[in-house]
C-alpha positions as CSV (number, residue, x, y, z in Angstrom):
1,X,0.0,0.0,0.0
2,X,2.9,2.4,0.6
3,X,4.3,1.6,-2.3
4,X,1.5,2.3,-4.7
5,X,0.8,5.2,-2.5
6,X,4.3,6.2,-3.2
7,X,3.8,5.9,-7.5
8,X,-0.2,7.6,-7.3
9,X,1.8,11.1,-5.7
10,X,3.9,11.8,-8.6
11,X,1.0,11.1,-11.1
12,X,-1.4,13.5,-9.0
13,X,1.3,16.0,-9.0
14,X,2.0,15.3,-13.1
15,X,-1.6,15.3,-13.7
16,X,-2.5,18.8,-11.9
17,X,-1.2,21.1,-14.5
18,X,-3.6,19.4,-17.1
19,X,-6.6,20.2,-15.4
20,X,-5.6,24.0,-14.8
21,X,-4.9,24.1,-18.5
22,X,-8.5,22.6,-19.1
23,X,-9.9,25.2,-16.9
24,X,-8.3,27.8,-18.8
25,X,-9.5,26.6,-22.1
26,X,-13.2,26.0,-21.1
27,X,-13.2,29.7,-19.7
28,X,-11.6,30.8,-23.0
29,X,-14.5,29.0,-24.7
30,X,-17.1,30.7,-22.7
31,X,-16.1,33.5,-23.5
32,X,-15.9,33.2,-27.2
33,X,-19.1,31.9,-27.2
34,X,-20.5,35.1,-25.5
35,X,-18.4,37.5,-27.5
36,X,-20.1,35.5,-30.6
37,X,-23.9,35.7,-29.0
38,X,-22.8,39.4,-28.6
39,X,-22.1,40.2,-32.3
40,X,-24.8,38.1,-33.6
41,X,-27.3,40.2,-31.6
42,X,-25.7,43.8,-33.0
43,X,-26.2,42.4,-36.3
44,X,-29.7,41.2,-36.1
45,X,-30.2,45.2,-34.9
46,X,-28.5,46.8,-37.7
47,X,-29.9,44.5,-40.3
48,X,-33.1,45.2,-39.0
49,X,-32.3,48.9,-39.2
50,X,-31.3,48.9,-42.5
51,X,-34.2,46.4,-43.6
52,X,-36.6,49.5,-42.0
53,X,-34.7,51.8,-44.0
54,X,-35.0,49.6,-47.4
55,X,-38.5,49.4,-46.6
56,X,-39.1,53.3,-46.3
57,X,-36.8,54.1,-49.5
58,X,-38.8,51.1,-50.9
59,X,-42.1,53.3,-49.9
60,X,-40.8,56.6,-51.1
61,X,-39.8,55.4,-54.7
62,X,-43.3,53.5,-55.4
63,X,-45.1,56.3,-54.1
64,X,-42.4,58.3,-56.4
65,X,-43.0,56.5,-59.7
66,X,-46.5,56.2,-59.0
67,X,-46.7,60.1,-58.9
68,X,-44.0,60.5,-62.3
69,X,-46.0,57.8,-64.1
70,X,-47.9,59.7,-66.1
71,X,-45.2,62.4,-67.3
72,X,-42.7,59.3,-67.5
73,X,-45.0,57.2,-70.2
74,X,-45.6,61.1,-72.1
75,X,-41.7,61.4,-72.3
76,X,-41.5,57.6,-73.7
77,X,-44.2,58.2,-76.5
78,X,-42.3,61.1,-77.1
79,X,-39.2,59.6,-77.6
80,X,-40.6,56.6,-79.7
81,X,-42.3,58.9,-81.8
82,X,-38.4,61.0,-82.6
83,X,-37.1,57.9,-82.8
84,X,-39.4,56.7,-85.7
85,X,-39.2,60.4,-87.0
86,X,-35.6,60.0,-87.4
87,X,-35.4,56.8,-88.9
88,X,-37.9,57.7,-91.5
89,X,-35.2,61.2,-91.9
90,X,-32.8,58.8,-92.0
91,X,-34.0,56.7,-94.8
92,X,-35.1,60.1,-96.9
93,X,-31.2,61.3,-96.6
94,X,-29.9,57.8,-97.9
95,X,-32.2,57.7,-100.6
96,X,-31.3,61.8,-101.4
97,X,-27.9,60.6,-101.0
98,X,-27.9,58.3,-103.0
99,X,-30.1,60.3,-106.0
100,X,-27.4,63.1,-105.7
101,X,-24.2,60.5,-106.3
102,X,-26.0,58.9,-109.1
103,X,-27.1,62.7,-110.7
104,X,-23.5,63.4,-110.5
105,X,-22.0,60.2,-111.9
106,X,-24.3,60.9,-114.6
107,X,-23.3,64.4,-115.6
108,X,-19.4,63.2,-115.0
109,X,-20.4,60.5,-117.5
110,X,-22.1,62.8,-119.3
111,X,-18.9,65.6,-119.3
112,X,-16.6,62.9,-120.0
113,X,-18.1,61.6,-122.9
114,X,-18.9,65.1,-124.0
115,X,-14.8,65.7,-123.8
116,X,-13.5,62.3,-125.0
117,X,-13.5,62.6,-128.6
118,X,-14.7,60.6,-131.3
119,X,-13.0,58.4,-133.8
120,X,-14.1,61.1,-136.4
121,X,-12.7,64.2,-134.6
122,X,-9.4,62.0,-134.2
123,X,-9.0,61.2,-137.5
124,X,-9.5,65.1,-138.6
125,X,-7.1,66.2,-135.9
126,X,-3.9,64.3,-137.6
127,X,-3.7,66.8,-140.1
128,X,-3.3,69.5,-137.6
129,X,-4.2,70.1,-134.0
130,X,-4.2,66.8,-132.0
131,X,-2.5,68.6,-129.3
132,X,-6.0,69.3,-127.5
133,X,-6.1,65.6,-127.4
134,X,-3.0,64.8,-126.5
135,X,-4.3,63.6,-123.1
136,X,-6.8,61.5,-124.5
137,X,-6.0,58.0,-124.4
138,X,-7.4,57.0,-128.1
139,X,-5.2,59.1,-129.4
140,X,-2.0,57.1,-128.7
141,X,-3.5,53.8,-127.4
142,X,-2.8,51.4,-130.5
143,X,-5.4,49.6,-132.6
144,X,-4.6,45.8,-134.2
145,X,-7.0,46.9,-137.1
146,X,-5.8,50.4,-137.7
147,X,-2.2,48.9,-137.0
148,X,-2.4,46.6,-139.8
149,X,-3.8,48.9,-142.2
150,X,-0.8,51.3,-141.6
151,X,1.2,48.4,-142.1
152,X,-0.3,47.6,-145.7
153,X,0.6,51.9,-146.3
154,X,4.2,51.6,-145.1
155,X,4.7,48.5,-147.6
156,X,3.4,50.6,-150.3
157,X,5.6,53.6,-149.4
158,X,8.4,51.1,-148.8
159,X,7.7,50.1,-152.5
160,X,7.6,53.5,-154.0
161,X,10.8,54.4,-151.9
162,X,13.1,51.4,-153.3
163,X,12.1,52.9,-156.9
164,X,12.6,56.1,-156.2
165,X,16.7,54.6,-154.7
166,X,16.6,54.4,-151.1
167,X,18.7,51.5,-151.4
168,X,21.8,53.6,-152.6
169,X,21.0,56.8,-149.5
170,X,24.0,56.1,-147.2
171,X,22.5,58.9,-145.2
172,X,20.6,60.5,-143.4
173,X,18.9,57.9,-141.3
174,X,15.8,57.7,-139.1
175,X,14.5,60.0,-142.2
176,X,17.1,63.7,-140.7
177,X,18.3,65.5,-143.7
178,X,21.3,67.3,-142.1
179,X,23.1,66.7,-138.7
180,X,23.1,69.2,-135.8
181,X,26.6,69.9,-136.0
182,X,25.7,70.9,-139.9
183,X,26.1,74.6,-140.9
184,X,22.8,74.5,-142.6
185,X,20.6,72.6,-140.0
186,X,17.4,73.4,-139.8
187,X,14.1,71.5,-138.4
188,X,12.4,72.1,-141.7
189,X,13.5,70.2,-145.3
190,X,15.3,73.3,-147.1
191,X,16.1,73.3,-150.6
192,X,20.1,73.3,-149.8
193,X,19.3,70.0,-147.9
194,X,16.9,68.7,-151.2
195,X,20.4,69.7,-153.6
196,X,22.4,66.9,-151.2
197,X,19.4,64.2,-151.4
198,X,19.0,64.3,-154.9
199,X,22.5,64.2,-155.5
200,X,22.6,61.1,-154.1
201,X,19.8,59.7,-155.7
202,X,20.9,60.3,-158.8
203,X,22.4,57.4,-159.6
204,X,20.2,55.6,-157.8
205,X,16.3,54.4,-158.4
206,X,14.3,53.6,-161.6
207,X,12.3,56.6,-163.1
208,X,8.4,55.3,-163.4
209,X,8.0,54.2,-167.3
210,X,5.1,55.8,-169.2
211,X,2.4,52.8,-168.9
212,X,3.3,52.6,-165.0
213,X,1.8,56.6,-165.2
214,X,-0.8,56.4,-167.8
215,X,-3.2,55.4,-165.4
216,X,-2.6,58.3,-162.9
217,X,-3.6,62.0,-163.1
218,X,-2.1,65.0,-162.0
219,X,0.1,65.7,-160.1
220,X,0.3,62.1,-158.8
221,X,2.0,61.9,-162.2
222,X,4.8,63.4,-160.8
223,X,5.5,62.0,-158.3
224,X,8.9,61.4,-159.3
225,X,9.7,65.0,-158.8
226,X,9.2,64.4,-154.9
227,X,11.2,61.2,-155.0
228,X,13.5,62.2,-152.2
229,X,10.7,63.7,-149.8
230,X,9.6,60.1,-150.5
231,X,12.9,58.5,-149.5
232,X,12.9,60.6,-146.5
233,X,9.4,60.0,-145.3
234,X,9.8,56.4,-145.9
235,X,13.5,56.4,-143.7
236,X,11.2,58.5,-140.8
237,X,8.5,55.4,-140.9
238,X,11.1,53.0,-141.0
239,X,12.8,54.5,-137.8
240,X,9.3,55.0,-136.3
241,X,7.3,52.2,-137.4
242,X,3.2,51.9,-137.4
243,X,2.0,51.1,-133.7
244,X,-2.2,51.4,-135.0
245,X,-2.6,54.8,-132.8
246,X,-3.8,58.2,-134.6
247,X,-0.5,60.0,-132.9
248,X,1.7,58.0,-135.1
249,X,-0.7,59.2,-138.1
250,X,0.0,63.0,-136.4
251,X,3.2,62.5,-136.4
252,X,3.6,61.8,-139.9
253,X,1.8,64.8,-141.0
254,X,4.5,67.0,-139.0
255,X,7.2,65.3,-141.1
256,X,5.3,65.6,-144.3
257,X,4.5,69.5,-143.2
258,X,8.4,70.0,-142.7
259,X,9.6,68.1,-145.7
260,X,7.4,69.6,-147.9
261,X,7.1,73.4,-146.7
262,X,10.7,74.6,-148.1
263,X,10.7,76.3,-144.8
264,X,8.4,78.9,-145.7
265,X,6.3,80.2,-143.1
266,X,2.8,80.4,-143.3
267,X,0.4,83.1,-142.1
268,X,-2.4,80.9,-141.0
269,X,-0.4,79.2,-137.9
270,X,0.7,80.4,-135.0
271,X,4.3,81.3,-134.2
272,X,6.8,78.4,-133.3
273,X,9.9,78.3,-132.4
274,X,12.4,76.8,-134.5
275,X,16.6,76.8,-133.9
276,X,18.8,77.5,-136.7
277,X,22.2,76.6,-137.6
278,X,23.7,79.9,-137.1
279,X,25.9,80.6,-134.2
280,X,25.8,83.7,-131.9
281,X,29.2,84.0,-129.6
282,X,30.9,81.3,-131.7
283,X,34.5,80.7,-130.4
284,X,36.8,78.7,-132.7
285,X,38.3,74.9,-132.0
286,X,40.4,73.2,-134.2
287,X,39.9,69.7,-133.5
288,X,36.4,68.1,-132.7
289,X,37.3,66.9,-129.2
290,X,38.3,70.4,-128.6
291,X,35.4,71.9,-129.9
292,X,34.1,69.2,-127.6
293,X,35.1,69.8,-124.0
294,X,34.5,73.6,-125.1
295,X,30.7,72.8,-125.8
296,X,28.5,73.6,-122.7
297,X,24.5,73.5,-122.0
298,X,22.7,74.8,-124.3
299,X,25.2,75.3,-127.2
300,X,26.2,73.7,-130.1
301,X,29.2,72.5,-131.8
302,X,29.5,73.1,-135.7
303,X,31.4,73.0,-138.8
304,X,33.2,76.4,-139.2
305,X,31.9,77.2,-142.5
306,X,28.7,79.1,-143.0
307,X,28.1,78.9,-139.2
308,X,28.7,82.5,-138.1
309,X,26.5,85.5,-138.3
310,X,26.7,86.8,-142.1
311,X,28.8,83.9,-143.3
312,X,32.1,84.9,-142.0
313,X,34.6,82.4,-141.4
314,X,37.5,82.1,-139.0
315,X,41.0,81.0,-140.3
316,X,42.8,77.8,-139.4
317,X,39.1,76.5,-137.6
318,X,37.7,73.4,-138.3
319,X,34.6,73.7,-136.0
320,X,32.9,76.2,-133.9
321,X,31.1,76.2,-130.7
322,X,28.3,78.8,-129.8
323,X,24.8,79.5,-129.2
324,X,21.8,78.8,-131.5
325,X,20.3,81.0,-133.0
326,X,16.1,80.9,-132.7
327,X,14.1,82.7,-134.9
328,X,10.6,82.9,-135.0
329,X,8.8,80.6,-137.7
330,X,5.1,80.4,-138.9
331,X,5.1,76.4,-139.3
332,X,3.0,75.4,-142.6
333,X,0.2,72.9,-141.6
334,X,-2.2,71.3,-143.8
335,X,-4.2,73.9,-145.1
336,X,-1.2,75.6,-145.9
337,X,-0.8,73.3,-149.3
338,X,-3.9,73.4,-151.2
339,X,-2.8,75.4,-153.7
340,X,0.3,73.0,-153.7
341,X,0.7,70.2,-156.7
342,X,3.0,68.1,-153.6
343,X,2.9,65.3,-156.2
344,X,4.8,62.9,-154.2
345,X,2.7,63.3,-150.8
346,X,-0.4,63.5,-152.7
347,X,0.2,60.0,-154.5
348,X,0.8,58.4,-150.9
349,X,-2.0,59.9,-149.4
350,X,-4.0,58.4,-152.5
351,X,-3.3,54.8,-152.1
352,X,-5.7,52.4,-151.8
353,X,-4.2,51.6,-147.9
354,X,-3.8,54.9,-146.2
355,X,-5.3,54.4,-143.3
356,X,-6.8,57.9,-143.1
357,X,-7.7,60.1,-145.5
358,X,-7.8,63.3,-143.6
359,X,-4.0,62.7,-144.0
360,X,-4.7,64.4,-148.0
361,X,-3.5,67.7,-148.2
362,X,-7.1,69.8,-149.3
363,X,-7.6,71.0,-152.7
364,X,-8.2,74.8,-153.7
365,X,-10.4,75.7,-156.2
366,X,-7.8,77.0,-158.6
367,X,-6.0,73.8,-158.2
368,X,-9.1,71.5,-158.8
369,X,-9.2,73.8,-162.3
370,X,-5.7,73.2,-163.1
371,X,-6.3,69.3,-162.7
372,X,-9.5,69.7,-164.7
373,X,-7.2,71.2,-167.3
374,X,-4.7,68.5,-167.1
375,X,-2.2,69.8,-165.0
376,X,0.3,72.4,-165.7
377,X,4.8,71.8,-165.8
378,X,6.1,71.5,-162.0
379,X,9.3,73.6,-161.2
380,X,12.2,72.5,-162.4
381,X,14.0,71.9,-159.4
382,X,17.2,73.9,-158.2
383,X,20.7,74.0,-159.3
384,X,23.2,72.6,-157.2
385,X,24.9,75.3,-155.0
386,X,28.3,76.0,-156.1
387,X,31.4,75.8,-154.2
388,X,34.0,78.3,-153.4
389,X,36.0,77.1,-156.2
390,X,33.0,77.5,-158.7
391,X,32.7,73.9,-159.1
392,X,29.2,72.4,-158.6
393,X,28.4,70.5,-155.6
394,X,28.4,66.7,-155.4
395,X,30.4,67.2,-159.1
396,X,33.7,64.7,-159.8
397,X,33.5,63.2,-156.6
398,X,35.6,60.4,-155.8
399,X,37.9,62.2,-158.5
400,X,40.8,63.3,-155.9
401,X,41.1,59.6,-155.2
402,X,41.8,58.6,-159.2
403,X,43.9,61.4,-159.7
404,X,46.8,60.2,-157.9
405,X,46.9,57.1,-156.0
406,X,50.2,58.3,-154.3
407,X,48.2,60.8,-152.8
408,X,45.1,58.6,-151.5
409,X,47.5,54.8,-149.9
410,X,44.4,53.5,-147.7
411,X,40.7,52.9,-147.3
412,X,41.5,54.5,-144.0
413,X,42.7,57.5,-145.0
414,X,39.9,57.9,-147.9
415,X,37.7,57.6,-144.9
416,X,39.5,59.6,-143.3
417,X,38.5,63.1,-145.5
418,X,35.2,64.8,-144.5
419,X,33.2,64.7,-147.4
420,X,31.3,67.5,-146.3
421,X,28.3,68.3,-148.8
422,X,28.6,71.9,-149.1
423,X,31.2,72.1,-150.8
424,X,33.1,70.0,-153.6
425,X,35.3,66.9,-152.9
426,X,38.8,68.6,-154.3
427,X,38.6,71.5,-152.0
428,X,37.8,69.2,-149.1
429,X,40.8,67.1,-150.0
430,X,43.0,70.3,-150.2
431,X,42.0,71.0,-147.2
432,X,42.4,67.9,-145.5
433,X,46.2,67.6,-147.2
434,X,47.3,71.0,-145.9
């Protein structure tokens, strides 16, 4: 008994703090569970307060709406009815919209077809003034039908070229009758250029036999009188060829107007600007790649002779470099030739395959009688210039070479001498040998 008395001391002892701690944990508990009761009952009170207040606000806004009713369903008729005002405006402004933008694409339509011009009008205007058109895209877009008729024409001109001896023209190409650098260059076909073509072909071409011209009247008759504005016009359509648009037709007519004019002006056109191949300010080079590096914007390099103001010439100068000289010039259009024979332009014109025959230079009435009559002689055409030696131009060429074949070792040194066509081959080989 002592003994188990002795071992149930230490447990009390042990087993004493436990039972405080439970104390202290079931008073906590209590009160928790008060502090809990607490809150619940101050938020039963202030829910019911604010359940009070809903109810009262609840009141006040029935009792409001109830009084705004009336004036609130006014105001909401009100508003339906601008609503469906509006959307009818609405519908009205599309639909005038809409009536405007078509009235307008109509009279655009209506402008532009008013502006664009017609085949016709084209056609008429490649004798002289397609510039209005020139924005027009007919004018330059290209045709396959009107393309291959202007084909058929150029092989017909080709044809009357070959007679006339384009085959034997060493120059000028793309149909240019002088170069720029020339002392007698000019935008227009002048007769000193016409003295240098027909020189050339000379020897060249077959002259149309009498049954090849029974059937034609005059002047196409004579058309072998124009048989180098013929060679030249051809050369121009051979360096420009037929594309089917009218501009290519226009731009025909300009070369037949300047081939054919002998730059005379015309008082019926307007003025035009044309350089010549005068110099003003000329200063002298001897060699071409001096007269070269000398040449600056806007001036032009050229062959001593004949270039200066009044003729003059400047000793021991081989070229010249200045500024052009422009003079005012009255280009000749169409209407310009009617009292014109123009036999070689008029026969191309004629053929069965020009693709336009506003491309015809008119007739005059006093012509029309002199056809009626049976034509009358044509000019004879002009001399050849002379040279300063008195020789004719273009005469005994190739003569310097057979005199003396000491004088002339090479091919290269024949190619070697200018043969400038203003004046005669023995004064250009004296010159070339001093």
């Amino acid at each position: 008994a002592e003994k188990e008395a002795a071992e149930v001391v230490p447990l009390a002892e042990a087993v004493a703090p436990l039972r405080i701690l439970e104390e202290v944990l079931a008073q906590r508990s209590q009160r928790a569970a008060a502090e809990e009761r607490e809150a619940q009952a101050r938020y039963e009170v202030l829910l019911a307060k604010a359940e009070a207040a809903r109810k009262a606000l609840q009141v006040a806004l029935e009792a409001a709406q109830a009084e705004a009713a009336p004036e609130l369903r006014e105001e909401s008729r009100v508003l339906e009815v601008m609503s469906r005002v509006l959307r009818f405006e609405d519908v009205d402004l599309r639909e005038a919209k809409a009536a405007a933008e078509a009235k307008e694409a109509e009279a655009t339509k209506a402008e532009a077809a008013a502006c664009r011009p017609t085949r016709r009008q084209l056609a008429a205007a490649v004798a002289g003034g397609w510039s209005k058109y020139k924005d027009s895209l007919p004018l330059w877009s290209p045709n396959p039908t009107r393309r291959a008729q202007q084909e058929a024409w150029f092989e017909e001109v080709a044809m009357l070229a070959e007679q006339a001896g384009v085959d034997g023209m060493l120059y000028p190409w793309g149909g240019e009758w002088c170069d720029d650098d020339a002392s007698d260059y000019d935008e227009e076909y002048l007769p000193c250029h016409r003295e240098d073509v027909l020189f050339d072909l000379d020897s060249n071409g077959r002259r149309p036999t009498a049954a090849e011209l029974a059937p034609l009247a005059w002047p196409h008759s004579c058309w072998w009188h124009d048989r180098d504005r013929i060679v030249l016009l051809y050369m121009h359509m051979l360096d420009n060829p037929p594309d089917g648009s009218f501009l290519w037709e226009a731009r025909v007519c300009e070369q037949v107007h300047a081939l054919w004019s002998d730059g005379r002006d015309s008082l019926r056109t307007s003025i035009s600007y044309v350089r010549q191949g005068r110099l003003e300010g000329a200063r002298p080079a001897s060699t071409r790649a001096e007269a070269e590096a000398m040449r600056e914007e806007g001036m032009r390099m050229a062959f001593s002779d004949g270039a200066l103001p009044g003729g003059e010439d400047i000793p021991g100068a081989a070229f010249v470099v200045g500024r052009a000289v422009t003079a005012p010039r009255r280009l000749m259009t169409h209407q310009c030739f009617e009292d014109e024979a123009a036999p070689g332009w008029r026969m191309l014109s004629s053929l069965p395959s020009c693709p336009n025959p506003h491309m015809r230079f008119p007739m005059s009435s006093s012509l029309r009688e002199i056809v009626s009559r049976g034509g009358e002689p044509l000019k004879p055409l002009l001399p050849r210039t002379a040279c300063k030696c008195g020789q004719r131009i273009g005469e005994r060429r190739g003569e310097a070479y057979d005199a003396d074949d000491s004088e002339s070792d090479s091919e290269e040194r024949r190619e070697e001498i200018p043969v400038e066509p203003r004046a005669c081959i023995l004064c250009l080989s004296e010159d070339w040998g001093s």
